[in-house]
C-alpha positions in Angstrom: 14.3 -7.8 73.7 17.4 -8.0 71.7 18.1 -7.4 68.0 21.1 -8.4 66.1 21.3 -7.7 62.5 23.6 -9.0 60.4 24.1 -6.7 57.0 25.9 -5.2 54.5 24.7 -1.7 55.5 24.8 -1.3 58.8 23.6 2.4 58.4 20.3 1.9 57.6 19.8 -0.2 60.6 21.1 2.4 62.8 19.7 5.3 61.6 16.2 3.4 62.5 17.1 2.5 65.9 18.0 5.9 66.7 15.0 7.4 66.3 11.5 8.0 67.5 9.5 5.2 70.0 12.4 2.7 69.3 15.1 5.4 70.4 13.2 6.0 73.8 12.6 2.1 74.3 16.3 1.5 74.2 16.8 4.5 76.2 14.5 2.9 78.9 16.3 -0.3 78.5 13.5 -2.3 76.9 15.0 -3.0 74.1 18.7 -3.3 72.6 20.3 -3.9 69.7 23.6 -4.2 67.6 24.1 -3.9 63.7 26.9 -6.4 62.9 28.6 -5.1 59.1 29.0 -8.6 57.7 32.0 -7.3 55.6 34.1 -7.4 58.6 34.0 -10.8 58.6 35.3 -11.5 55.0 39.0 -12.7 54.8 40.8 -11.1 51.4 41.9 -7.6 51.4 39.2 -6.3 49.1 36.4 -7.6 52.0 34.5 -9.5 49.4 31.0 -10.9 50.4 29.4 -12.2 47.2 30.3 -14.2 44.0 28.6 -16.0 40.7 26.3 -18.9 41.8 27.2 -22.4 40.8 25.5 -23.7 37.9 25.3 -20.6 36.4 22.4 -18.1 36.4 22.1 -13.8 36.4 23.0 -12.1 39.5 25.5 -13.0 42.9 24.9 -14.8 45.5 26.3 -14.1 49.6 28.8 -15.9 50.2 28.9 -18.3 53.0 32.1 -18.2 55.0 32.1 -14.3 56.1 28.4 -14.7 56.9 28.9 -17.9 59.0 32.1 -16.2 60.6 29.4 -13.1 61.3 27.0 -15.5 62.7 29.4 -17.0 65.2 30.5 -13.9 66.4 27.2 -13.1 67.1 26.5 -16.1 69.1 25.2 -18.7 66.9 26.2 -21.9 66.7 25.3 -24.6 64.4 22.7 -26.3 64.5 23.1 -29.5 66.8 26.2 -27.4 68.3 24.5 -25.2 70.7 27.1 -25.0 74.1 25.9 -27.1 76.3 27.5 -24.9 79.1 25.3 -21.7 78.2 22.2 -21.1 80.8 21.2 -18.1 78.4 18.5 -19.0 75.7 19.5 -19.7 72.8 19.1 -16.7 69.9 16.3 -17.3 67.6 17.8 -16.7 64.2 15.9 -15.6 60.6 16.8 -15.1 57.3 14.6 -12.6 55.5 13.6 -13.9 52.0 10.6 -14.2 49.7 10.5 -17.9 49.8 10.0 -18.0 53.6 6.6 -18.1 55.1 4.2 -15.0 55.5 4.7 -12.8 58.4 1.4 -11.7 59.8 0.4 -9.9 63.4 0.4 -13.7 64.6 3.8 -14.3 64.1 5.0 -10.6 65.1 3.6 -11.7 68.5 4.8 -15.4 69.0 8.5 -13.4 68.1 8.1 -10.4 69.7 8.4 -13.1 73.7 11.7 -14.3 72.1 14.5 -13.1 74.6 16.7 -12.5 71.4 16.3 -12.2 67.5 19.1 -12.5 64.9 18.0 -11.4 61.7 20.0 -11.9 58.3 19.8 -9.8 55.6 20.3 -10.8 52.2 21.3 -8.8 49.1 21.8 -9.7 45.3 19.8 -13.2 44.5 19.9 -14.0 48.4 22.6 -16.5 50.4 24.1 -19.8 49.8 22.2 -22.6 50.8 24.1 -23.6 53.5 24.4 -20.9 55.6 20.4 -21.7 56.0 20.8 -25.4 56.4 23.7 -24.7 59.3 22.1 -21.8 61.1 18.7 -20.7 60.3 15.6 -21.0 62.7 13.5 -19.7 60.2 13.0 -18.3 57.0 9.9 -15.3 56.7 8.6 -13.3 54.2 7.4 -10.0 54.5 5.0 -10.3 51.7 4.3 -11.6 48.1 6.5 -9.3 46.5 10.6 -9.1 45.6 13.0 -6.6 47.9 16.6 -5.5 46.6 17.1 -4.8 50.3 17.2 -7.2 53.0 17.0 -4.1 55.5 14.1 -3.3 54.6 12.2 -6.5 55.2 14.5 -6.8 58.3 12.8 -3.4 59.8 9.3 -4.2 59.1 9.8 -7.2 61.2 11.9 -5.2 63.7 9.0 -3.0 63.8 6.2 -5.3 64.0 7.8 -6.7 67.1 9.3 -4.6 69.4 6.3 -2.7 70.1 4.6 -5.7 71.2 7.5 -6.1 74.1 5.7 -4.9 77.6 6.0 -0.8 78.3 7.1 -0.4 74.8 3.5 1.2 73.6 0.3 1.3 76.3 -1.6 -1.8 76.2 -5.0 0.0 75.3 -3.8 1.2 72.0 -2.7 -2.1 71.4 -6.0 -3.0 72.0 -7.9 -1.2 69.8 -5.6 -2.1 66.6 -6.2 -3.6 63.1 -6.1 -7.2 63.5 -6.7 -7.7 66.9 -9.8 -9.7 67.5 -9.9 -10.4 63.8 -11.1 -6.7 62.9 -9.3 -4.0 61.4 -9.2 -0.5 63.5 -12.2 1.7 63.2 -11.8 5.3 61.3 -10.4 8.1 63.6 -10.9 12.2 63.5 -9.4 14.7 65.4 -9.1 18.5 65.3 -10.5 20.5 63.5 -15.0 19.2 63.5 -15.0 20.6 60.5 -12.6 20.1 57.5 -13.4 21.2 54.4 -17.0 20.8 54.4 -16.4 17.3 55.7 -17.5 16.6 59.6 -16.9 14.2 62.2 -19.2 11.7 63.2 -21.9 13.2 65.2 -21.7 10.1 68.0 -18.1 11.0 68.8 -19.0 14.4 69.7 -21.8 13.0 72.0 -19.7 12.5 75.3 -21.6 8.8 74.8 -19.2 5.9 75.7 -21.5 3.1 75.2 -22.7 4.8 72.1 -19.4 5.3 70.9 -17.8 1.7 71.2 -21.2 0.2 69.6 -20.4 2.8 66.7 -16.7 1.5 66.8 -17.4 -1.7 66.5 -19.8 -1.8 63.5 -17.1 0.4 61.6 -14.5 -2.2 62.6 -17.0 -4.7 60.6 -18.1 -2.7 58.2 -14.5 -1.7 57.0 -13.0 -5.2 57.6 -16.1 -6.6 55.6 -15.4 -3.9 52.6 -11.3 -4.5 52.4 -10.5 -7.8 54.3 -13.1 -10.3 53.9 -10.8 -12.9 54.4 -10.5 -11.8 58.3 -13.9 -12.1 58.7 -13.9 -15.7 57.5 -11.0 -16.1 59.6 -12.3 -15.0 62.6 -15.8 -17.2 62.2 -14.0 -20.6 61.5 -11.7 -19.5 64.6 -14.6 -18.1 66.7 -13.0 -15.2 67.4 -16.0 -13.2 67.5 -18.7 -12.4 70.5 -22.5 -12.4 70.0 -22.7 -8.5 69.4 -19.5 -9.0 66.8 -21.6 -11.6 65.3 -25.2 -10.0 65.3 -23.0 -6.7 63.6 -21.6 -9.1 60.5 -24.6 -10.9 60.1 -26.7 -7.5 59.7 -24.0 -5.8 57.5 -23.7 -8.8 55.2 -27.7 -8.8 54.9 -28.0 -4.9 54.3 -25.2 -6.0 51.0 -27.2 -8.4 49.4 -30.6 -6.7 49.8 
């Protein structure tokens, strides 16, 4: 998997890439990346990126030259102008804004078999128009809510992803995650038993496997029921959900209303 990220502070990029899992995954060669400083791409002396927006209004807006020069440099062509004479696949490119669609576990996994991501990070009131219309696959949100940093956004994305790339993290843990199979992850202990006053679950001590997955899996429920109800309706209009699943949601929903 391949990152390029195309910014105006290419140090908070790198700091993230050289540390913990992601460090060791580009050390194993799983995953690579390059931060491109989109200010080396503007043409006056003072490398100015951003200006007033036509038609007035608070705030600057990117401007559109150094990033399209950026965007080139990085591969990209525009749209309708891919080289016909390039075998490699062609880079799937995203702008990070608040007016793009939701990001959710879904989409982290549909990106995360892309063979390379371009991501473009906005600052002040985002990027002209046309650097979207020109280049841009397509635009995602990280949430309902309003960054100053286009970095930031561009990491949880970055993050949400590259895990999901084979050998990165073992596919058990993957496994037993929130939002696989519709379910948020069930509560974990570990040392000490005891912690102030307050012990682990009985069952989890018991050596029991069978015991212990049933007990899993009704806390999946029973926590996904409490703070995401909307996964739960999710999962039954999708039928993502087996028998036992079923009998488990059906019996906590009951025990509610009694």
């Amino acid at each position: 998997m391949k990152y390029k990220v195309l910014t105006l502070f290419p140090q908070i990029i790198d700091a993230y890439f050289s540390n913990s899992i992601m460090a060791r995954a580009i050390k194993r060669g799983l995953v690579e990346y390059n931060s491109i400083n989109i200010r080396d791409y503007a043409t006056d002396r003072h490398k100015t990126c951003d200006d007033a927006p036509y038609g007035g209004g608070a705030g600057m807006l990117m401007l559109a030259e150094p990033l399209g020069l950026a965007l080139e440099a990085s591969g990209v062509y525009k749209k309708g102008n891919q080289n016909s004479d390039s075998n490699d696949p062609k880079p799937h490119v995203i702008y990070l804004s608040p007016s793009g669609k939701p990001f959710c576990q879904e989409s982290a996994r549909e990106l995360s078999g892309k063979a390379e991501l371009i991501l473009i990070c906005g600052r002040y009131e985002g990027i002209d128009q046309r650097i979207i219309d020109s280049y841009v696959d397509e635009e995602i949100s990280v949430g309902d809510y309003v960054l100053s940093s286009g970095e930031a956004a561009a990491l949880v994305l970055i993050d949400a992803t590259y895990r999901l790339v084979e050998q990165v993290i073992t596919p058990q843990s993957l496994e037993e995650e929130s939002f696989n199979k519709g379910l948020l992850e069930y509560p974990q202990y570990t040392r000490p038993e005891i912690y102030d006053t307050l012990r682990v679950p009985e069952v989890l001590l018991s050596g029991h496997h069978e015991n212990i997955r049933r007990w899993r899996l009704e806390k999946q429920v029973e926590k996904t029921l409490s703070l995401r109800p909307d996964l739960i309706r999710q999962g039954l209009e999708k039928g993502l959900f087996d028998a036992e699943t079923l009998r488990i949601i059906a019996e906590k929903q009951n025990s509610t209303e009694e």
